[in-house]
VEXTORTI-60573 format. One record per residue (C-alpha): residue number from 1; x, y, z; chain. Coordinates in Angstrom, 1 decimal, always signed. Each point is the difference from the previous one (the first is absolute). Layout:
BEGIN
k = NUM, c1 = X, c2 = Y, c3 = Z, c = A
...
END
This chain:
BEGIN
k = 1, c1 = +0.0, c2 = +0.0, c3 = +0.0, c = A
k = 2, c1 = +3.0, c2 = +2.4, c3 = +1.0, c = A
k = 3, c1 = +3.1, c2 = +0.2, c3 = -2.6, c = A
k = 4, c1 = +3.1, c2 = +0.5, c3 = +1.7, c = A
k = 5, c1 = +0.3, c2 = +3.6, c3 = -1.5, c = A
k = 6, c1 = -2.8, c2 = +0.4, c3 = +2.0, c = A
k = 7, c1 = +0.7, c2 = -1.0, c3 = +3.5, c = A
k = 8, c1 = +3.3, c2 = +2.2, c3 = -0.9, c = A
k = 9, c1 = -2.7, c2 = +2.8, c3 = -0.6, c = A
k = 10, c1 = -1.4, c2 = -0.5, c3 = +3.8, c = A
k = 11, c1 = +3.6, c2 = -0.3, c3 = +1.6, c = A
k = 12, c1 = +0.7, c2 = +2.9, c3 = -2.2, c = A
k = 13, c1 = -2.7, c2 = +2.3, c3 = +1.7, c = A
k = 14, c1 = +1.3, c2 = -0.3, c3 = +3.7, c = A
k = 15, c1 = +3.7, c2 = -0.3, c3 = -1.1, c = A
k = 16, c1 = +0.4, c2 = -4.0, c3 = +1.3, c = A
k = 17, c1 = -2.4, c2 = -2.3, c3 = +1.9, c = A
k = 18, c1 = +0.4, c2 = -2.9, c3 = +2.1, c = A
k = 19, c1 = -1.7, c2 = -3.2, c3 = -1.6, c = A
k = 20, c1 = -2.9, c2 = +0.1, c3 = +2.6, c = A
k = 21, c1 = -0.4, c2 = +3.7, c3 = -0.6, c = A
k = 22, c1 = +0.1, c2 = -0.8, c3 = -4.1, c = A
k = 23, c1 = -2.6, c2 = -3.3, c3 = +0.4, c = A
k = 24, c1 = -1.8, c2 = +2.1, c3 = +2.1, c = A
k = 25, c1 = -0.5, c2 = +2.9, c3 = -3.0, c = A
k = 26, c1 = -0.6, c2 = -2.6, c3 = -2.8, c = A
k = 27, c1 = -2.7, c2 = -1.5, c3 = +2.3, c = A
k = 28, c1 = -2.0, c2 = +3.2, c3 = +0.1, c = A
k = 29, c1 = +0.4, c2 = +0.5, c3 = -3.3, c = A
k = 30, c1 = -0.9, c2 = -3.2, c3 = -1.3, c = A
k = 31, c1 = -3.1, c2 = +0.0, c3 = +2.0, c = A
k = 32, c1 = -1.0, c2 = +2.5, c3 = -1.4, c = A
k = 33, c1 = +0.0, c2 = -1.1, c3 = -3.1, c = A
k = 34, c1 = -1.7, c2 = -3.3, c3 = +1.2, c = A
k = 35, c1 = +3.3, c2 = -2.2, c3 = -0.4, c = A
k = 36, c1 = +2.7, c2 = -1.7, c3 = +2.2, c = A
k = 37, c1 = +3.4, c2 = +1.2, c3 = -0.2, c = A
k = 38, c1 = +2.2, c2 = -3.5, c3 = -1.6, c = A
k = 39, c1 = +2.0, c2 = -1.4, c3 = +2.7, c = A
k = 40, c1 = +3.1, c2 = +0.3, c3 = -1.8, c = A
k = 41, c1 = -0.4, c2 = +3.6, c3 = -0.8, c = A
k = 42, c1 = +3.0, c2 = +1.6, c3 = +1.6, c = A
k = 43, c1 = +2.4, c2 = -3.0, c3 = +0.0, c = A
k = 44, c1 = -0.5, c2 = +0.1, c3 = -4.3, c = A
k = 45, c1 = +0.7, c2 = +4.0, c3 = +0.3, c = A
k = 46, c1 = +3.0, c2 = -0.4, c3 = +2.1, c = A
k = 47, c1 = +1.4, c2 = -3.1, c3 = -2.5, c = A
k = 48, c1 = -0.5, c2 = +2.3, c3 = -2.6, c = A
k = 49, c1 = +2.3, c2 = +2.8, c3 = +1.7, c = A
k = 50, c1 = -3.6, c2 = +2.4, c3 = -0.5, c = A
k = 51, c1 = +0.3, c2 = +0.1, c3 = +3.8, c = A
k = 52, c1 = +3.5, c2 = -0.1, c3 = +2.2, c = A
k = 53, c1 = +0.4, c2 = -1.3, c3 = +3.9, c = A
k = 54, c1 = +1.5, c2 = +1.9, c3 = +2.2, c = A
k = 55, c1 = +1.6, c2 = -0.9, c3 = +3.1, c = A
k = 56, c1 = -0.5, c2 = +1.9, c3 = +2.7, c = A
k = 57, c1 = +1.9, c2 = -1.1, c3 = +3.7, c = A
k = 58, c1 = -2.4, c2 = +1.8, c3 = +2.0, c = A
k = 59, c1 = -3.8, c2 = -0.4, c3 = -1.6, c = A
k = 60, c1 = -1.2, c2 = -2.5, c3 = -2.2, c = A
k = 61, c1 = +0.7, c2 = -0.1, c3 = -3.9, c = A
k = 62, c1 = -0.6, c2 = +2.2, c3 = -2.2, c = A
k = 63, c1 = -1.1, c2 = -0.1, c3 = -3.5, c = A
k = 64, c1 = +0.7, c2 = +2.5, c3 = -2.8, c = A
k = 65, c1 = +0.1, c2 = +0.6, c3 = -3.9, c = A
k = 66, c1 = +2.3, c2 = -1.3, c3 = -1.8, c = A
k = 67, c1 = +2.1, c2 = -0.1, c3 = -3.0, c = A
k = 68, c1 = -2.5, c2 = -1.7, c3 = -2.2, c = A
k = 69, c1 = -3.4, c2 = +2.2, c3 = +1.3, c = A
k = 70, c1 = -1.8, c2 = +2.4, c3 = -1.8, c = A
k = 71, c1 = -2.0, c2 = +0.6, c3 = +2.4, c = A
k = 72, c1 = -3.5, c2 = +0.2, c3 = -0.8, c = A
k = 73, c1 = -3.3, c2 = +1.1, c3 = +2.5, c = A
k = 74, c1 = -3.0, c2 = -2.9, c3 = -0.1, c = A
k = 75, c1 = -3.0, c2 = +1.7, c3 = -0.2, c = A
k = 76, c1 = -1.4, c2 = +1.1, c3 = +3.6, c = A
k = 77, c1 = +4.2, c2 = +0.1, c3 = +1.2, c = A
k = 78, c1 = -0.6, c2 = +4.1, c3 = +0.6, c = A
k = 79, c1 = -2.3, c2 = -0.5, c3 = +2.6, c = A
k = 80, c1 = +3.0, c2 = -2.4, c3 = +1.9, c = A
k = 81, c1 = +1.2, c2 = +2.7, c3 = +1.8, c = A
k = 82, c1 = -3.1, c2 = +1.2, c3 = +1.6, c = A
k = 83, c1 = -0.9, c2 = -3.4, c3 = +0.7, c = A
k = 84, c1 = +3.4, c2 = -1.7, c3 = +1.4, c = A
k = 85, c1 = +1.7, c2 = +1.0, c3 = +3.1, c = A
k = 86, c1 = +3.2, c2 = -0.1, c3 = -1.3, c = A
k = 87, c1 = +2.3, c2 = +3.2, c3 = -0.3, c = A
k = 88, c1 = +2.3, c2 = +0.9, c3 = -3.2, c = A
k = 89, c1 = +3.1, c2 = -1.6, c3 = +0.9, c = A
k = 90, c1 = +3.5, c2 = +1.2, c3 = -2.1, c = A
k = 91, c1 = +1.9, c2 = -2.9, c3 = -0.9, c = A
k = 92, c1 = +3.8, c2 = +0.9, c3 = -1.1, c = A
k = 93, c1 = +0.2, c2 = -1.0, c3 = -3.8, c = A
k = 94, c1 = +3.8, c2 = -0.9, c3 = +0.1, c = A
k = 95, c1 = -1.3, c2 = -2.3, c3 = +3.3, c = A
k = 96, c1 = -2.5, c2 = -2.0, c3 = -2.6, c = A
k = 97, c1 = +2.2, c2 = +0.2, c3 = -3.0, c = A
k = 98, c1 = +2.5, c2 = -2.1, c3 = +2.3, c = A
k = 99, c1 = -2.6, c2 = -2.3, c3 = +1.6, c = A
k = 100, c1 = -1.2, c2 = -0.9, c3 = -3.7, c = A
k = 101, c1 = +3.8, c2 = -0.3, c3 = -1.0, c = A
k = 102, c1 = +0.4, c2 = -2.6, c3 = +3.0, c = A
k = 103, c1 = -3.2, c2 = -2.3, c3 = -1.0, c = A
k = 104, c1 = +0.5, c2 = +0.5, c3 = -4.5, c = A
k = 105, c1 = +3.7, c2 = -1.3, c3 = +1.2, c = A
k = 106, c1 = -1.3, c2 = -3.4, c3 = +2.4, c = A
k = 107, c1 = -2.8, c2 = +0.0, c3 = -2.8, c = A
k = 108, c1 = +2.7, c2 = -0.5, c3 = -2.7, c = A
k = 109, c1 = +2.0, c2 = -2.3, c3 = +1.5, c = A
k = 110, c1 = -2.9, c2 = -2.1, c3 = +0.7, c = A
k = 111, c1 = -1.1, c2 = -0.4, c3 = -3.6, c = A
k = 112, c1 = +3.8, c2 = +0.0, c3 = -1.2, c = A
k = 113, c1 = +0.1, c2 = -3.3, c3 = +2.7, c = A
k = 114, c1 = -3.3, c2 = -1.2, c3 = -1.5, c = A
k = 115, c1 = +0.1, c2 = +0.4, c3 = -3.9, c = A
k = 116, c1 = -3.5, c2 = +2.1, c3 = +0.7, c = A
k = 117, c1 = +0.4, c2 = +1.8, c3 = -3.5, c = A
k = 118, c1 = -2.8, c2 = +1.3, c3 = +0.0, c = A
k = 119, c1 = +0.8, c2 = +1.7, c3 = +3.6, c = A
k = 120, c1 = +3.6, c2 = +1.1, c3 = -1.2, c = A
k = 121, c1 = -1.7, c2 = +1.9, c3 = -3.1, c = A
k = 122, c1 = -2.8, c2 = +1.4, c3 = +2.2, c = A
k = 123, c1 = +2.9, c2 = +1.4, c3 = +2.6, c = A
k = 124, c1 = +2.0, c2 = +1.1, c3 = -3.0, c = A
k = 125, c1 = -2.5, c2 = +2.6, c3 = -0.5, c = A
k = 126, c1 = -0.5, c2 = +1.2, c3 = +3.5, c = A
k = 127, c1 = +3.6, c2 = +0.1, c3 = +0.1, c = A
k = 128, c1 = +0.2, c2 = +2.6, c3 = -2.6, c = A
k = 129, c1 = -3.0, c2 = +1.7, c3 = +1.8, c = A
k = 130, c1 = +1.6, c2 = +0.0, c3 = +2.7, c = A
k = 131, c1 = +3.1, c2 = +1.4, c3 = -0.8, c = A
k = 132, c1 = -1.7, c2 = +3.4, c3 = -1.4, c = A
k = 133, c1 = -2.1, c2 = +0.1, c3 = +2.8, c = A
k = 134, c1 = +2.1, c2 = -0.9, c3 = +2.7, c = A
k = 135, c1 = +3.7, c2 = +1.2, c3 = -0.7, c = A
k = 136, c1 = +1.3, c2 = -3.0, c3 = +0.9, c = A
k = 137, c1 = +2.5, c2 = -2.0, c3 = -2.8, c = A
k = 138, c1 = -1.3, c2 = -3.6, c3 = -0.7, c = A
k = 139, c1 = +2.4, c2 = -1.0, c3 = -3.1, c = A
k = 140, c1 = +1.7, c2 = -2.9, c3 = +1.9, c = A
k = 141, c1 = -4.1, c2 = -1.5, c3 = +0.0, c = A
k = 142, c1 = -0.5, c2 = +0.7, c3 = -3.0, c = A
k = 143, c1 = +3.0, c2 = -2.4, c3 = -1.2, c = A
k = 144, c1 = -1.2, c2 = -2.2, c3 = +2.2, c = A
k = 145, c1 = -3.6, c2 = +0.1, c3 = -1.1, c = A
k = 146, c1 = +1.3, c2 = +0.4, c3 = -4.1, c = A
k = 147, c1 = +2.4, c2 = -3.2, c3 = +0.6, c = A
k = 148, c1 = -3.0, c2 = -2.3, c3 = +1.6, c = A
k = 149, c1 = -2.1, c2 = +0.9, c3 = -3.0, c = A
k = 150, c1 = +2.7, c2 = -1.1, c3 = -2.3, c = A
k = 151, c1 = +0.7, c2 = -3.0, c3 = +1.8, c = A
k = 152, c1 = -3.3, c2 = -1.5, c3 = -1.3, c = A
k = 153, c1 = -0.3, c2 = +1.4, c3 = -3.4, c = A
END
């Protein structure tokens, strides 16, 4: 029901959310439109680097855009705010750019270790997103990612 640019869009409007605060915000909004929100919602927005986890030591996770979001407002997402008791929170982009660095890097090993192809291509892409967005240098994947692919063609 959601696309991940979406929940990116509803992260987007408070700066970061934790997952209970985000579930929370799809649930109103998918009840009223008369639908449930699907239960793998935000774990297929955060594989697809739409929406970043961030560590915190002190407070639970949160989660904000990523590299691979356009974020985009569901219908009935303006009235979140009003609705939600959740403040705007400022999460530092260099302090994201990292934490995606961290997981496209244990992501690419993983499907480097598995011959996911598929995965290795997908991460490619983020990885080139991520670069532009994030400031961070990610060639050393990339040969990584470019040498698994060759490996099976």
């Amino acid at each position: 029901m959601f696309t991940p640019d979406e929940l990116a869009g509803v992260v987007d409007l408070f700066g970061a959310l934790t997952r209970a605060e985000l579930v929370e915000a799809l649930s109103e909004l998918a009840y009223r439109q008369g639908e449930t929100v699907p239960d793998d919602a935000v774990d297929d927005a955060v594989d697809a680097f739409a929406l970043v986890t961030v560590e915190r030591d002190d407070a639970e996770d949160l989660l904000a855009p990523g590299p691979s979001a356009f974020p985009t407002l569901p219908n009935g997402a303006e009235d979140l705010p009003h609705i939600l008791d959740v403040d705007t929170r400022d999460v530092d982009r260099s302090v994201v750019g990292r934490a995606a660095e961290k997981r496209l890097r244990a992501d690419a090993a993983r499907a480097v270790a598995n011959g996911d192809t598929a995965r290795a291509a997908e991460l490619l892409d983020v990885s080139y997103d991520l670069e532009a967005w994030g400031g961070v240098e990610l060639d050393d994947i990339r040969d990584r990612l470019d040498a698994a692919h060759d490996e099976t063609n």
